[in-house]
N, C-alpha and C positions, 0 to 999 in steps of 0.2 A: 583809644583803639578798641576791635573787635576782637577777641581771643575766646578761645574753648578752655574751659576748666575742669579737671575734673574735683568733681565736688564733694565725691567719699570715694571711697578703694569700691569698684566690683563692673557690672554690667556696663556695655556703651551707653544705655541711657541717663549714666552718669557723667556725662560729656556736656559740658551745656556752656551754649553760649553767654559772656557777657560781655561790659567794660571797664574797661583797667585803663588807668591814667598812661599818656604815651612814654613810651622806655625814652633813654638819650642814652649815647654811646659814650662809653669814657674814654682814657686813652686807649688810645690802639685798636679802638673797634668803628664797626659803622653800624649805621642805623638802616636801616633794609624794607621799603615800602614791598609788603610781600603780596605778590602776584601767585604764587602758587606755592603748597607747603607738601613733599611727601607724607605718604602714611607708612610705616613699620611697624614691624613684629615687637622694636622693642617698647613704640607707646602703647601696643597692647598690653603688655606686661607691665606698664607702668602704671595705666589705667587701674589694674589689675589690683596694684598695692605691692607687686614685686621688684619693682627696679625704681629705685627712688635716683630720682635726679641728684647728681654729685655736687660736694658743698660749693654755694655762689651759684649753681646756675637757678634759670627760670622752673617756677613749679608747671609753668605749659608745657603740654607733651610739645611735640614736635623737632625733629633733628636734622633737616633738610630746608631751603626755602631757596624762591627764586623768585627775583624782585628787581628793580631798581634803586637803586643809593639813595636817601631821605638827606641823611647828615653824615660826616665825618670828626672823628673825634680826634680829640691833640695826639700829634704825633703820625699820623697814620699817613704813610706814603704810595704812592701809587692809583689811590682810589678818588675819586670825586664825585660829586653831585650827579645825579639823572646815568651814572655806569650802571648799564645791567649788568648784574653777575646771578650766580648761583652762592651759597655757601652751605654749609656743615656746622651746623650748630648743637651745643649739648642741651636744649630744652627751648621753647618759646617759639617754636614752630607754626604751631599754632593762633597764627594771627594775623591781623592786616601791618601790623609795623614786628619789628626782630631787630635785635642787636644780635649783633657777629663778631667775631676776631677778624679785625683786618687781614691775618695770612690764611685764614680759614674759606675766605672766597674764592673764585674765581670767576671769569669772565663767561657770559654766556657764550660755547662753541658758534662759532659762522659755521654758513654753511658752504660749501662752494659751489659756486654756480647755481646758485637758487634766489629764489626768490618769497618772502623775504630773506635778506643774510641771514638772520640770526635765526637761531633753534628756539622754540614757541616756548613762555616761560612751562607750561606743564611739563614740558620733556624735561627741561635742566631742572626745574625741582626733583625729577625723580632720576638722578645723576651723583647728586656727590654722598650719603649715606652706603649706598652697596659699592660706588666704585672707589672711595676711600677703602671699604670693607676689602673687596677683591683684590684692590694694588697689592694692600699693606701684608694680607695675611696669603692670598697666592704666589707674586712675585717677588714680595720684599723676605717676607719672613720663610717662604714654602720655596722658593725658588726654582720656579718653574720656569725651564725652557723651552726654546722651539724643539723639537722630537720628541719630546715627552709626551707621558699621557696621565691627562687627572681623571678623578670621579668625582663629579659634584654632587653632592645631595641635594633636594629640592630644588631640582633642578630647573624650574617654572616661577621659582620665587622670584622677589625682586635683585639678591643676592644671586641667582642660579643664574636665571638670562643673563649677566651684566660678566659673570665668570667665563659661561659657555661660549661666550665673542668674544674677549679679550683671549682666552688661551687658545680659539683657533688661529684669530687676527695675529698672534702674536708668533703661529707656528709650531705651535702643539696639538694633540687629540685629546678631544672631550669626550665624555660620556657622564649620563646623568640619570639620577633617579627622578620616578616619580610617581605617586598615589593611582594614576588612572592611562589607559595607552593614549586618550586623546590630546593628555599633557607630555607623553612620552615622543609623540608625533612632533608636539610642539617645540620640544626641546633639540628635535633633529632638524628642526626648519631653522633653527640659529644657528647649528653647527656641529651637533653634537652630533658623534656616527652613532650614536646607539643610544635609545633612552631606554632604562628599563623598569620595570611597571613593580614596587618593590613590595607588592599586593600579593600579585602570583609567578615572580624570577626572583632567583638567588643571583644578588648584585655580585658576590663573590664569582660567581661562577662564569658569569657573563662575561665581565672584563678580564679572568682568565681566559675565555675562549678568542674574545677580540683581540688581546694581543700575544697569542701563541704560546700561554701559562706563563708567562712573563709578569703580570700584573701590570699597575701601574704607579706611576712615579710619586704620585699627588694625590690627597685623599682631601676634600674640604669638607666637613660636616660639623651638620647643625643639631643632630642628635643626642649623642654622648653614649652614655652605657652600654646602652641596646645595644649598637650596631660599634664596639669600639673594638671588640675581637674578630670578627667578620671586617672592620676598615685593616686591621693590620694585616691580613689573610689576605687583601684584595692591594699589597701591596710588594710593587718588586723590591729586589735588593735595593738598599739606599736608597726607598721609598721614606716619605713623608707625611702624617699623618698632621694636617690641622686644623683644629678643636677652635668654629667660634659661637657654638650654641650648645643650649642644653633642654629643645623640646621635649625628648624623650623621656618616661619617667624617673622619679630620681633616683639614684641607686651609685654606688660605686663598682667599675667596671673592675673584671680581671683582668689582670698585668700578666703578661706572658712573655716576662723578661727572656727567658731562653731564645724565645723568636726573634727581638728585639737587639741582644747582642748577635745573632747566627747572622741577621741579613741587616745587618747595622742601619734598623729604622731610627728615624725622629719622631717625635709624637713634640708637638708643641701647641700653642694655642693666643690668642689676644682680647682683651676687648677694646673696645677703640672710642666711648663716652667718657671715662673719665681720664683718660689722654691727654697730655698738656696741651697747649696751643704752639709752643715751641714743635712740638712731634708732630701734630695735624698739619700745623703750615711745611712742615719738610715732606709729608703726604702729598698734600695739595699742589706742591712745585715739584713732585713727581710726575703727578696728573699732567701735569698742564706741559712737559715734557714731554711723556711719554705715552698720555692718551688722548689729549686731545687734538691731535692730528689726525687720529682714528674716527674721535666722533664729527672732527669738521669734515672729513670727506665720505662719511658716513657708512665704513667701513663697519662701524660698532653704534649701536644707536640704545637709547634707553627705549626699554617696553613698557608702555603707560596700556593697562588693562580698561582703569574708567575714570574719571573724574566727578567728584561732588561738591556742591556749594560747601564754603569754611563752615559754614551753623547746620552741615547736614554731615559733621564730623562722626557721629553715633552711628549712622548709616554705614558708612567708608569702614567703621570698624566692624561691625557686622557681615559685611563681604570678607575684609581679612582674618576674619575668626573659622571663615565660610569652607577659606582655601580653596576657590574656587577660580581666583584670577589667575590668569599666567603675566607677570610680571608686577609691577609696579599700581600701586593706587594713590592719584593724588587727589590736592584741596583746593579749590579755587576759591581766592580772595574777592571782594563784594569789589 
């Protein structure tokens, strides 16, 4: 097979094509002819030399792919030969073949009344990474409902758009940050009543104004420190604050427990790579419940910003270093 390596810790031009003998799946997994692989924040960081792939998986970046079935491995139920799916993989993305955990796939969304059915593989690769991310950590663990209101941070990311339609599709208000008004614009054309520009507006201030010094219910951010006393300020009573990144620089934020018992917040947090396969497959049969109704009748769609060939991987990171796409970047296989 073809696969991206990286070949020391540092720049994308440490990304480099080669070939590696083909995987095979053992039990309980399949083998995945990959048609398209997402790009994320976290194989930049991996690239990088800071987020090492968790023990057993693939030294290839990649944690998304969407492909057709190669092979199935002993035991594995449900799945068979030439089934497209999508899956969520902890590494090995990055290639023309991937092994997967059989509960970790899912089917490519039909589309209804289109033509063709199925959703084109670029889109579902850039599907199960952020909307695994979005279930687990805004509905499951943040529990957001319909009348409520969140603030998304980065809110143009591939994480932000996938947030900003699921909590309206779902009957909540959005609002969302972001670096520049032309991405702030963007983020209101998925759903968000208000995008604000966290260059030259106080986020705090805003969504006090938009919901009548109320705040809001749901905090998701990708920052940490910086913004962790300004997230609990921008949140009402029995608000929720959750933590699944740490862009910002490093530092340990102040706790302003007083605030914290007075308007009985939560502050909680996940990360979702080194996560069993038992937890991701109980994710994935949320999905497949409870959102993909949404993306077959297209209600909620994934935002694919560009596409580049698998061996123009260095490139692709380049643009995600750039922060310049609103949505999702993926990889297309030879």
């Amino acid at each position: 097979m073809i696969c991206i390596e990286i070949s020391s810790p540092g720049g994308p031009e440490l990304l480099k094509p080669v070939e590696r003998p083909d995987p095979r799946p053992g039990a309980g997994e399949v083998l995945i002819a990959v048609a398209a692989a997402g790009v994320n924040r976290p194989d930049v960081l991996q690239r990088r030399g800071g987020y090492p792939p968790p023990p057993g998986a693939s030294d290839i970046p990649g944690l998304e792919v969407a492909g057709t079935i190669a092979a199935v491995g002993e035991g594995v139920e449900g799945w068979r030969v030439g089934d497209r799916v999508c899956a969520l993989v902890a590494g090995g993305g990055y290639a023309t073949l991937c092994v997967a955990p059989a509960p970790q796939c899912l089917p490519i969304p039909r589309r209804v009344q289109k033509d063709p059915p199925y959703m084109d593989f670029e889109e579902a690769a850039a599907i199960p990474e952020t909307f695994f991310t979005v279930w687990t950590n805004v509905f499951e663990r943040g529990g957001l409902a319909a009348g409520e209101a969140a603030l998304f941070h980065g809110g143009t990311s591939g994480i932000g758009t996938t947030a900003i339609q699921l909590a309206v599709a779902r009957g909540a208000r959005a609002f969302a940050t972001a670096g520049r008004d032309e991405k702030c614009r963007a983020s209101e054309a998925l759903g968000a009543e208000r995008g604000i520009n966290y260059r030259t507006e106080d986020f705090v201030a805003v969504v006090k104004e938009q919901t009548a010094g109320r705040g809001v219910d749901l905090v998701l951010d990708i920052i940490g420190a910086d913004y962790f006393e300004r997230n609990l300020a921008a949140l009402a009573v029995d608000g929720r604050l959750v933590q699944i990144g740490l862009m910002g620089p490093s530092g340990k934020p102040p706790l302003d427990l007083n605030a914290v018992l007075r308007r009985r917040l939560t502050i909680t947090g996940s990360t979702l790579r080194p996560r069993s396969v038992a937890e991701k497959g109980a994710i994935a049969a949320a999905l497949r419940r409870e959102v993909w109704p949404l993306l077959e009748s297209g209600r909620v769609r994934p935002i694919v910003y560009r596409t580049f060939p698998l061996t123009e991987a260095a490139a692709a990171h380049r643009l995600m270093e750039s922060s310049e796409h609103v949505g999702k970047i993926v990889l297309t296989a030879p």
